[in-house]
C-alpha positions as a Python dict, from the first residue, in 0.01 Angstrom:
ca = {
    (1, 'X'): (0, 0, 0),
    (2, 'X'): (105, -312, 97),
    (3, 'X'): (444, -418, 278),
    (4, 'X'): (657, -595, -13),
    (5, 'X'): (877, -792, 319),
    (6, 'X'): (528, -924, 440),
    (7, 'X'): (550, -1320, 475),
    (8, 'X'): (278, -1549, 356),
    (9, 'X'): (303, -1821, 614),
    (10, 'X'): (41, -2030, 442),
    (11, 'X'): (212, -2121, 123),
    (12, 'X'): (597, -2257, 274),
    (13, 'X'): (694, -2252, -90),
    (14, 'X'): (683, -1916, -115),
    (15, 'X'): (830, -1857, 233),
    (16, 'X'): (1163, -2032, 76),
    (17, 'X'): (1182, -1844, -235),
    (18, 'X'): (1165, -1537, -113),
    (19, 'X'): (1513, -1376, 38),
    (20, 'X'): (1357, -1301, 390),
    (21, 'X'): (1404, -1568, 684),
    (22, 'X'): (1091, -1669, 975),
    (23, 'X'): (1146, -1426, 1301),
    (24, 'X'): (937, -1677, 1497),
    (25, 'X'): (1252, -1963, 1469),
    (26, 'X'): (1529, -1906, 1715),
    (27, 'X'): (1872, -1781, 1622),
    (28, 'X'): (2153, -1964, 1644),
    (29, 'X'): (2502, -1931, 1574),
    (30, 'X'): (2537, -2096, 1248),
    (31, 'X'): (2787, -2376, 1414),
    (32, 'X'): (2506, -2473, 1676),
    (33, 'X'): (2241, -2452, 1457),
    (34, 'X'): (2386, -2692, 1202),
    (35, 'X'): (2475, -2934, 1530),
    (36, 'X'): (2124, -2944, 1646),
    (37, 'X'): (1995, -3002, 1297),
    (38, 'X'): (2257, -3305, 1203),
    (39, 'X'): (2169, -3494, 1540),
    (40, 'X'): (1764, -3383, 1486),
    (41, 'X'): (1804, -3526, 1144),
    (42, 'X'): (1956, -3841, 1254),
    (43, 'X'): (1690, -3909, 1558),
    (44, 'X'): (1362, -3811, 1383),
    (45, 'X'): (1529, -4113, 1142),
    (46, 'X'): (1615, -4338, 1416),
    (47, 'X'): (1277, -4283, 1556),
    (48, 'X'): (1067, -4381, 1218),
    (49, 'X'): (1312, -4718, 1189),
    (50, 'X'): (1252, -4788, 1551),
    (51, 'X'): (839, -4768, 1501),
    (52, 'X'): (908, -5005, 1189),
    (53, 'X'): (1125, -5243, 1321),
    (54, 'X'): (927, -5232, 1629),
    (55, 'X'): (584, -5281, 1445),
    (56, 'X'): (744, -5532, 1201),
    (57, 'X'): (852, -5750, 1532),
    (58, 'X'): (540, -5743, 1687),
    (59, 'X'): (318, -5837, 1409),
    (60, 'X'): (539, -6115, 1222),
    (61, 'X'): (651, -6434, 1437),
    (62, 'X'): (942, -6393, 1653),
    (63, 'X'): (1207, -6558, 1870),
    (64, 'X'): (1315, -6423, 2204),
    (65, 'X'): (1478, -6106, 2069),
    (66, 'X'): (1516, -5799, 2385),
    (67, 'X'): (1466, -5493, 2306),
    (68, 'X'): (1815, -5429, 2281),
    (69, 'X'): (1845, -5652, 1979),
    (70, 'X'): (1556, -5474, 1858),
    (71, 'X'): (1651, -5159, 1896),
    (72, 'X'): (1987, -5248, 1723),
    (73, 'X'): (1788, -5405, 1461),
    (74, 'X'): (1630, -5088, 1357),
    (75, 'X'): (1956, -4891, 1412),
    (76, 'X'): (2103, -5113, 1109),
    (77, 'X'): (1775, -5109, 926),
    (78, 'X'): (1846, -4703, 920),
    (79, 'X'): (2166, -4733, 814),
    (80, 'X'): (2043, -5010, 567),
    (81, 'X'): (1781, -4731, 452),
    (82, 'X'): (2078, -4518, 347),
    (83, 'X'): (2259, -4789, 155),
    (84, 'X'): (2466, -4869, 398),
    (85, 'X'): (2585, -5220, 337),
    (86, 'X'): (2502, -5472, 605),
    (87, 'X'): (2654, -5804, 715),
    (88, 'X'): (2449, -6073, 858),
    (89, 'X'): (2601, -6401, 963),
    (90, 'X'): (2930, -6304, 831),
    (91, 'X'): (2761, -6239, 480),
    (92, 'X'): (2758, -5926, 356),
    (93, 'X'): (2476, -5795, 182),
    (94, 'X'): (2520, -5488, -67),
    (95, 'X'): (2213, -5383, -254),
    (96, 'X'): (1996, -5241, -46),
    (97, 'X'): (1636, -5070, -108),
    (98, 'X'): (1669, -4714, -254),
    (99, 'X'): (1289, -4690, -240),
    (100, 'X'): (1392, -4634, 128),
    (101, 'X'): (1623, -4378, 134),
    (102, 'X'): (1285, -4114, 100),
    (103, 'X'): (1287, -4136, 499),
    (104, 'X'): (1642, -4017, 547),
    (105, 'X'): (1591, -3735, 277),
    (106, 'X'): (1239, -3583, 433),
    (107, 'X'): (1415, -3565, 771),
    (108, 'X'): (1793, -3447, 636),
    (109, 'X'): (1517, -3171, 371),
    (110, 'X'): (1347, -3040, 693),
    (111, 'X'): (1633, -3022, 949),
    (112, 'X'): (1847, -2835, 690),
    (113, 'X'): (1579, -2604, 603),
    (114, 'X'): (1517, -2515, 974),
    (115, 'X'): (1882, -2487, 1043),
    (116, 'X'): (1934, -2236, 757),
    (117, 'X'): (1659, -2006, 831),
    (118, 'X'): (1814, -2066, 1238),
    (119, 'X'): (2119, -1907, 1126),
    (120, 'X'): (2027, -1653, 908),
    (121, 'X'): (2377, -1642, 661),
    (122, 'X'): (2409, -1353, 490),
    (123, 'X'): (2687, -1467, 219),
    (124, 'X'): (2773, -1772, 39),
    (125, 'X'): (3043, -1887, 242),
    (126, 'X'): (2807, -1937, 550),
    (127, 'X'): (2591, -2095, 348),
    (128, 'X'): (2839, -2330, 238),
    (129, 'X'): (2989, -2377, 620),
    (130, 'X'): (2604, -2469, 757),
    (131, 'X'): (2615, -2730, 452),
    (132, 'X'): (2935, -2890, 520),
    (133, 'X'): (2905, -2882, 918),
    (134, 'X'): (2557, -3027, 905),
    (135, 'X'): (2656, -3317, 680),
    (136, 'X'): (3000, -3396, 894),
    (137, 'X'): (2783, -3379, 1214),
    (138, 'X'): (2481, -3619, 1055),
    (139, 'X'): (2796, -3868, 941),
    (140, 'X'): (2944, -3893, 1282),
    (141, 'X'): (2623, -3959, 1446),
    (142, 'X'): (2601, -4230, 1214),
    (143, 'X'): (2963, -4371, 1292),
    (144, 'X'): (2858, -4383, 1636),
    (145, 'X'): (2541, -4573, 1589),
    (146, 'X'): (2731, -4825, 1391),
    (147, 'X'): (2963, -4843, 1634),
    (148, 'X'): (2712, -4861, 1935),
    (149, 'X'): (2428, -5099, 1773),
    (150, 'X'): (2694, -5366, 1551),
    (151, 'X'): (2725, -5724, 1700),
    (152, 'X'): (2907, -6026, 1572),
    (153, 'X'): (2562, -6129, 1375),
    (154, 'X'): (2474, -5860, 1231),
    (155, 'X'): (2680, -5546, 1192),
    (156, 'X'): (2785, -5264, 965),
    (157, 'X'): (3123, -5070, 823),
    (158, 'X'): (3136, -4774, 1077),
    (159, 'X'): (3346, -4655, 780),
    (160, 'X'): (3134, -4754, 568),
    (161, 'X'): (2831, -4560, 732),
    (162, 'X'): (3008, -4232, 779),
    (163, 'X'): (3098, -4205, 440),
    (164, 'X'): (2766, -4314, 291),
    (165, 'X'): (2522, -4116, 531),
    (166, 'X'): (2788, -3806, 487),
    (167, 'X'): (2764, -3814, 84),
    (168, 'X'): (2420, -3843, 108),
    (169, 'X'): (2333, -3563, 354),
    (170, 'X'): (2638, -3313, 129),
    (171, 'X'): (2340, -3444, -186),
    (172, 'X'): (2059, -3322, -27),
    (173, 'X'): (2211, -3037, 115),
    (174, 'X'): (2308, -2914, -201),
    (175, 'X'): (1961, -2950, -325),
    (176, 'X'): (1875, -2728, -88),
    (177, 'X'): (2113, -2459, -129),
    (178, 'X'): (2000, -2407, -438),
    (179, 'X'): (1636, -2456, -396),
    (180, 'X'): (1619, -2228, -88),
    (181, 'X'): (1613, -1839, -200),
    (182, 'X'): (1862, -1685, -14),
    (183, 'X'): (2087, -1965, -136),
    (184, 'X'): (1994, -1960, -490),
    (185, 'X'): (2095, -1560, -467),
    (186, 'X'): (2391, -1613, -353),
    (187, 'X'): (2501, -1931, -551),
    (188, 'X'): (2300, -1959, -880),
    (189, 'X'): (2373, -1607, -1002),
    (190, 'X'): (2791, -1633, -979),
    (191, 'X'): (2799, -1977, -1164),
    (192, 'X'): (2973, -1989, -1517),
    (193, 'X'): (2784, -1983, -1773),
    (194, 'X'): (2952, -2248, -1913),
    (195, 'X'): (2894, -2486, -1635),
    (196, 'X'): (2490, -2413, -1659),
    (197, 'X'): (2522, -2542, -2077),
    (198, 'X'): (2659, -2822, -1982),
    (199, 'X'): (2480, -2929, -1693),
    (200, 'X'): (2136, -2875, -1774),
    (201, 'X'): (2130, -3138, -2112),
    (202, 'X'): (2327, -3375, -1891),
    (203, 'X'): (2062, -3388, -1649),
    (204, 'X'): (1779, -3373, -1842),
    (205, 'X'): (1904, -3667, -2027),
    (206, 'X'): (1941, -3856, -1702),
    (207, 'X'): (1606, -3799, -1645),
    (208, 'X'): (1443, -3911, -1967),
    (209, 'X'): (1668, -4210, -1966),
    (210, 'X'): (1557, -4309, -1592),
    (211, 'X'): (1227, -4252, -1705),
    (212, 'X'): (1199, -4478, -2035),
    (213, 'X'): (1440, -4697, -1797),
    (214, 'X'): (1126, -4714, -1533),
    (215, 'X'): (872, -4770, -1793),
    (216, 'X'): (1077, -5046, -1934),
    (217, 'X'): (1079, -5209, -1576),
    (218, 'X'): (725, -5176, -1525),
    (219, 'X'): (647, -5375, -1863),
    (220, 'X'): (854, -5639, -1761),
    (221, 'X'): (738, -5655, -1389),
    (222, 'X'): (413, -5660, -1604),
    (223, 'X'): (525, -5974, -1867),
    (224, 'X'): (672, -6131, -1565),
    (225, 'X'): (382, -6127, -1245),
    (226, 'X'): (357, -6511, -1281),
    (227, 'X'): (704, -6560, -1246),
    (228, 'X'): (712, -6267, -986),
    (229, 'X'): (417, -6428, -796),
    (230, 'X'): (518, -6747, -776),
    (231, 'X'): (810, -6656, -582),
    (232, 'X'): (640, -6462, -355),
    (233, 'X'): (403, -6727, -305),
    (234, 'X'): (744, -6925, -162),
    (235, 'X'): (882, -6658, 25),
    (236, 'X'): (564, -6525, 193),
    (237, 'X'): (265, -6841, 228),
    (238, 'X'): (63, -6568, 474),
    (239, 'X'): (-108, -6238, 386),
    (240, 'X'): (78, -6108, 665),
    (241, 'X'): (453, -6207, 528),
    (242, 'X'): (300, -6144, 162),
    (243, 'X'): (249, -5696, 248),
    (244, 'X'): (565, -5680, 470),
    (245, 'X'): (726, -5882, 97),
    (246, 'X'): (533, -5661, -105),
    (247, 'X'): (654, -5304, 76),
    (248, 'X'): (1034, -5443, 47),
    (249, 'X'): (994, -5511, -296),
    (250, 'X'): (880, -5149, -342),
    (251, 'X'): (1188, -5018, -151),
    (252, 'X'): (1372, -5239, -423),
    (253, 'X'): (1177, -5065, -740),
    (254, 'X'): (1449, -4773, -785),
    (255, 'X'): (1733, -5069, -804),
    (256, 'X'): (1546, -5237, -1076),
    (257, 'X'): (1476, -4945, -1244),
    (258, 'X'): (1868, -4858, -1244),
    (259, 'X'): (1909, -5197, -1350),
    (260, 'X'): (1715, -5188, -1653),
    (261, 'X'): (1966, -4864, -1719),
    (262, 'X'): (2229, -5031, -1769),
    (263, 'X'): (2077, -5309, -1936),
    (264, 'X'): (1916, -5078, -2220),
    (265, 'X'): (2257, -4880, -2233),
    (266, 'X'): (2466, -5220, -2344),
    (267, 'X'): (2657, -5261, -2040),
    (268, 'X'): (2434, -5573, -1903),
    (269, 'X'): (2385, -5681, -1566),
    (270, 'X'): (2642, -5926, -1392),
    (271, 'X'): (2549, -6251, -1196),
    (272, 'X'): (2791, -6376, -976),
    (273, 'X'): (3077, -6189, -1115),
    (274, 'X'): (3133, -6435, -1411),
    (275, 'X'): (2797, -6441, -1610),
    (276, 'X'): (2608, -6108, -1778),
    (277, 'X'): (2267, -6037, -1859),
    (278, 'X'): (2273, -5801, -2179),
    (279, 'X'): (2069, -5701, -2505),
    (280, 'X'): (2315, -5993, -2721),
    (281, 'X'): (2350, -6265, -2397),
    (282, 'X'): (2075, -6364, -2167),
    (283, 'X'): (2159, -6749, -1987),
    (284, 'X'): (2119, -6646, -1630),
    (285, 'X'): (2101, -7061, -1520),
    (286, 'X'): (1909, -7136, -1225),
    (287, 'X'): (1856, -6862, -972),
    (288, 'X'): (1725, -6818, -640),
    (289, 'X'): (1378, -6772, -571),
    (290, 'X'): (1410, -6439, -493),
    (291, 'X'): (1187, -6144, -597),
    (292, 'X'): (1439, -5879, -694),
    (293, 'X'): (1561, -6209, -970),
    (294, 'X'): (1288, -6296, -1102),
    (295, 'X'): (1230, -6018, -1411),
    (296, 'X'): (1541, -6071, -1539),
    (297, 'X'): (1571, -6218, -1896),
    (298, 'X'): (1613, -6559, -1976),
    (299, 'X'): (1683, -6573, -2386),
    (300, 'X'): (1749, -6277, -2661),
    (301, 'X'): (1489, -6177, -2911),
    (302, 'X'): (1524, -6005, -3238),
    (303, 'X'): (1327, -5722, -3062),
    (304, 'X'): (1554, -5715, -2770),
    (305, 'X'): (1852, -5583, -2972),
    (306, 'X'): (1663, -5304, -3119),
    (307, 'X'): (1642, -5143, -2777),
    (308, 'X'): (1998, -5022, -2798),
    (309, 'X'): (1826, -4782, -2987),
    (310, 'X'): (1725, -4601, -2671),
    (311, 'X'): (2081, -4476, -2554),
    (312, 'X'): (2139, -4357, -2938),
    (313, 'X'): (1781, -4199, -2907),
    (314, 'X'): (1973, -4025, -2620),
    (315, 'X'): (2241, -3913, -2760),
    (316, 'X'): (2053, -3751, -3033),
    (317, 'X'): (1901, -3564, -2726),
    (318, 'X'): (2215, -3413, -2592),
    (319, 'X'): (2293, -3297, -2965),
    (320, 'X'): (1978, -3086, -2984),
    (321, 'X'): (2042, -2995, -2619),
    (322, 'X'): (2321, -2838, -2666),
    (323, 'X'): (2415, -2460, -2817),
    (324, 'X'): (2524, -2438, -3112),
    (325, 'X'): (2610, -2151, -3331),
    (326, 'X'): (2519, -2084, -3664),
    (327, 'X'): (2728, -2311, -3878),
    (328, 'X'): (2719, -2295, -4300),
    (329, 'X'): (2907, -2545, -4550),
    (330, 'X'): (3164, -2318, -4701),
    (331, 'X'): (3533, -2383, -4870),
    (332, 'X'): (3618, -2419, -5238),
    (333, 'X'): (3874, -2729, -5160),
    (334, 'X'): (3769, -3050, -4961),
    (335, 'X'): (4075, -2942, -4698),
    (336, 'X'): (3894, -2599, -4616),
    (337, 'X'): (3524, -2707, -4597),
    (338, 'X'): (3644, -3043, -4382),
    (339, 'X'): (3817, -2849, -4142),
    (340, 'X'): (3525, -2641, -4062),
    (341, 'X'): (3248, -2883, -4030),
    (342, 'X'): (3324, -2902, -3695),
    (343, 'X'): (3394, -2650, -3419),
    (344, 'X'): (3597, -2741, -3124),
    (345, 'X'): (3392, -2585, -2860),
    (346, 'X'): (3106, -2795, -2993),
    (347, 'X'): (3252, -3127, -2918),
    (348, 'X'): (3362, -3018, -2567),
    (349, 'X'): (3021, -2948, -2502),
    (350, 'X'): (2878, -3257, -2621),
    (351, 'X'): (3172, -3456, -2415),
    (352, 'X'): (3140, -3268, -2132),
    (353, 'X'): (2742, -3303, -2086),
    (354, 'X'): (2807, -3677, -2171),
    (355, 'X'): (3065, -3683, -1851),
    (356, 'X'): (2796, -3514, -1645),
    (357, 'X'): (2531, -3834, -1751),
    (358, 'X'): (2834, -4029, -1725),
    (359, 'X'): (2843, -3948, -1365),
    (360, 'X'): (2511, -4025, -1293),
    (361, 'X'): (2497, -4284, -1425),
    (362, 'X'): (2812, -4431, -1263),
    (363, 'X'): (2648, -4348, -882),
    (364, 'X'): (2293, -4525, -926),
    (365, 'X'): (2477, -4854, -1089),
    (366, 'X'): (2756, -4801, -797),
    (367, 'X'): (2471, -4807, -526),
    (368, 'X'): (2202, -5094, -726),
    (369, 'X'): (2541, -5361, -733),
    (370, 'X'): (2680, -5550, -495),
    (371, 'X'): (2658, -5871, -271),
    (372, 'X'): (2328, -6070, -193),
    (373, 'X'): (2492, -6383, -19),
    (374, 'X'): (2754, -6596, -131),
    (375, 'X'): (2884, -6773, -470),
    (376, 'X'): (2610, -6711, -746),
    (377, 'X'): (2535, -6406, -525),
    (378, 'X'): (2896, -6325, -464),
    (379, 'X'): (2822, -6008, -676),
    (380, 'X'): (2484, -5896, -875),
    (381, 'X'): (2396, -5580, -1050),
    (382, 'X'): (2545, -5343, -1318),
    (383, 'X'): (2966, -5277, -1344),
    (384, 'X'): (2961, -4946, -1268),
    (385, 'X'): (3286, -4790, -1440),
    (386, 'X'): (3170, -5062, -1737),
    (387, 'X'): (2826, -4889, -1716),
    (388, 'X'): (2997, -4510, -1774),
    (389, 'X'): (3231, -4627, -2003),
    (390, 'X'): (2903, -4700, -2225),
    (391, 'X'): (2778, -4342, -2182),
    (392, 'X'): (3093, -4235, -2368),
    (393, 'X'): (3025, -4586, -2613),
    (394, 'X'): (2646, -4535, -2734),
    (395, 'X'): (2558, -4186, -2611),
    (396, 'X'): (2868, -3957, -2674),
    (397, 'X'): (2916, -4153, -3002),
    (398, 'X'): (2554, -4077, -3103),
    (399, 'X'): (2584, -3725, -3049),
    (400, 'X'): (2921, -3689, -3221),
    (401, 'X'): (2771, -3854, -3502),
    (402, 'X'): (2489, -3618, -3529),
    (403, 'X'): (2667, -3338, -3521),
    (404, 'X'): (2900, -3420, -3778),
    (405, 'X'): (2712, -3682, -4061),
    (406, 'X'): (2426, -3409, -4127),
    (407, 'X'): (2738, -3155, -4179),
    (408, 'X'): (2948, -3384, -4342),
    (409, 'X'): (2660, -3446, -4611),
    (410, 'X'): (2604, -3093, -4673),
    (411, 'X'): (2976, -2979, -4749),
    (412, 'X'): (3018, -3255, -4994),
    (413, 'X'): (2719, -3093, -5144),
    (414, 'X'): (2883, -2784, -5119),
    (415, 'X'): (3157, -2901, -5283),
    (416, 'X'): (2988, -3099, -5546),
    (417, 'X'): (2771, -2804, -5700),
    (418, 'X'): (3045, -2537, -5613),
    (419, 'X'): (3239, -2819, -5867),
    (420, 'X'): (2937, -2832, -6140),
    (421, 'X'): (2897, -2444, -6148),
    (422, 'X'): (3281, -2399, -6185),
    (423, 'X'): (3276, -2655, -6459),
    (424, 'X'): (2945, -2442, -6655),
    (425, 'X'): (3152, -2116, -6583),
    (426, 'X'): (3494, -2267, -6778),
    (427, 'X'): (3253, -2417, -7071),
    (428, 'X'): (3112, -2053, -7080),
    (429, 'X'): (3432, -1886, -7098),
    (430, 'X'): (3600, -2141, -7342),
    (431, 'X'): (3264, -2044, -7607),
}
């Protein structure tokens, strides 16, 4: 018979689904352990920047940079990598690459993981403790780089980079809580209910609307390679230049994609703080030859417009998404069958799993907005609270509406044969 507690250390998958931890990592207290894995997170990032930066240097032309400015060139290109905004010259620049942050992630994914099974927590609360000590301790190594690699030329908010690098390591630590077995035991199974219905079409709708949101980007990036090269061309005249162009512009694909979000939601994206790009206005003027610039809109089409469609589509979504129990026009008076078309705990639902893409949607427009320079550039990219506010606008309102018109219609049905067949039964009474 074979031993049910026997690891498979072939298939790591299984390895973190299953409730048992690997004897062959060392134990440590589950303080120390989340220590060592904050600062290995942090370095094993450092260290892919540096290589980077480093090769970047070398193979593009360059000034007489030392390697200290080099090496504090990478340290801000890792905090860059975590959308941590940068200042260069005195201007700041905001929006940053999210394609990027997938180097932070792998190395805050694998330090956690090792930490956890390191400890070996045996309730939630320890769990929780390695979670929250691990993110403080990758946040403060990340105010001290900032502090330690920040000149007058080019610098960054050591504020601003414990906060940011903090928030993102508490995001993909609790991905892994709840993805790692032992975790998922002790987390997963106490949640309400209540929370789960809510959450789950929230999400889900986030993710179909990022995706129709990236397939709406790729058309245009598509509709728009002439444009798109021709700026390159200007930017990068060597094949060299042209690949190092060609990987940024990939780091910047996730910012375009949130982009077209909040264009195909209504809310527009805003130029300079004064002019906005939406599905009704598109006069964008002259702007700088810059990649990340060039797929925006110039004019309005009749077809534009009918892609507010899209975040009604979604609403729709959520409607269908979300429980509902067995409902039946009934009432013999128009005051009786209106108050029960709807139920109340219906419409919380519906509002609270539109918060919960509400959310969402406020943090990728919060991190794809900001500063590129100054003037025209002063401020580019979505309003975020303008961008939630339209969840609640086209989405919420969509799903409202489908609950209630379908209902609506059939109760003044109801009504209207409940009506004729009371009118045959007096005629039959009065013969």
């Amino acid at each position: 018979m074979s031993n049910p507690k026997r690891r498979n250390f072939v298939d790591e998958d299984l390895q973190w689904r299953k409730p048992e931890f690997e004897s062959h990592i060392n134990k440590y207290p589950f303080g120390l352990a989340s220590l060592i894995a904050g600062s290995a997170a942090a370095i094993i990032g450092l260290m892919i920047s540096f290589v980077l930066v480093i090769l970047i240097w070398l193979l593009a032309a360059h000034g007489t940079e030392s390697t200290i400015q080099v090496v504090r060139a990478a340290a801000i290109a890792w905090q860059g990598a975590q959308l941590v905004p940068i200042e260069i010259s005195g201007i700041a620049i905001g929006i940053l690459p999210w394609g990027f942050l997938i180097i932070p992630i792998i190395a805050l994914w694998k330090s956690l993981h090792w930490a956890l099974k390191s400890a070996q927590p045996s309730d939630g609360r320890k769990f929780f403790s390695i979670a929250t000590y691990f993110s403080l301790t990758y946040g403060f190594f990340s105010l001290v780089i900032s502090l330690l690699s920040s000149t007058e030329d080019l610098r960054t908010s050591f504020v601003q980079a414990f906060i940011r690098t903090t928030i993102l390591a508490a995001l993909v630590s609790i991905v892994v809580l709840f993805k790692f077995a032992p975790a998922a035991h002790s987390f997963s199974e106490k949640l309400p209910r209540e929370f789960a219905i809510i959450l789950k079409p929230g999400l889900i709708t986030f993710a179909v609307f990022f995706f129709v949101s990236s397939v709406v980007t790729t058309a245009a990036l598509v509709m728009r390679f002439n444009e798109l090269k021709a700026v390159a061309g200007l930017m990068a005249p060597n094949a060299l230049d042209q690949i190092f162009l060609i990987l940024l512009c990939i780091g910047y694909l996730p910012t375009l994609i949130s982009w077209t979000f909040s264009y195909l939601l209504g809310a527009g994206i805003h130029l300079g703080g004064t002019s906005v790009i939406s599905l009704t206005l598109a006069s964008p003027g002259a702007l700088p030859a810059i990649p990340l610039l060039s797929i925006l809109p110039s004019s309005v089409s009749i077809w534009t417009k009918l892609l507010i469609t899209i975040p009604i589509l979604i609403g729709v979504l959520i409607y269908f998404l979300i429980p509902r129990e067995h409902w039946k026009a009934q009432g013999e008076n128009y005051a009786d069958a209106l108050a029960g078309i709807v139920r109340i705990s219906e419409v919380i639902r519906i509002l609270l799993a539109t918060t919960v893409l509400a959310i969402f949607t406020f943090l990728i427009t919060f991190f794809s907005s900001g500063s590129l320079g100054t003037d025209y550039l002063i401020f580019i990219g979505p309003n975020p609270v303008t961008a939630a506010a339209w969840i609640y606008l086209a989405v919420g309102s969509a799903a409202l509406l489908t609950l209630v018109m379908p209902r609506l219609v059939l109760t003044i049905s109801h009504l209207s044969s409940n009506r004729q067949q009371n009118k045959l039964s007096r005629l039959a009474n009065s013969k």
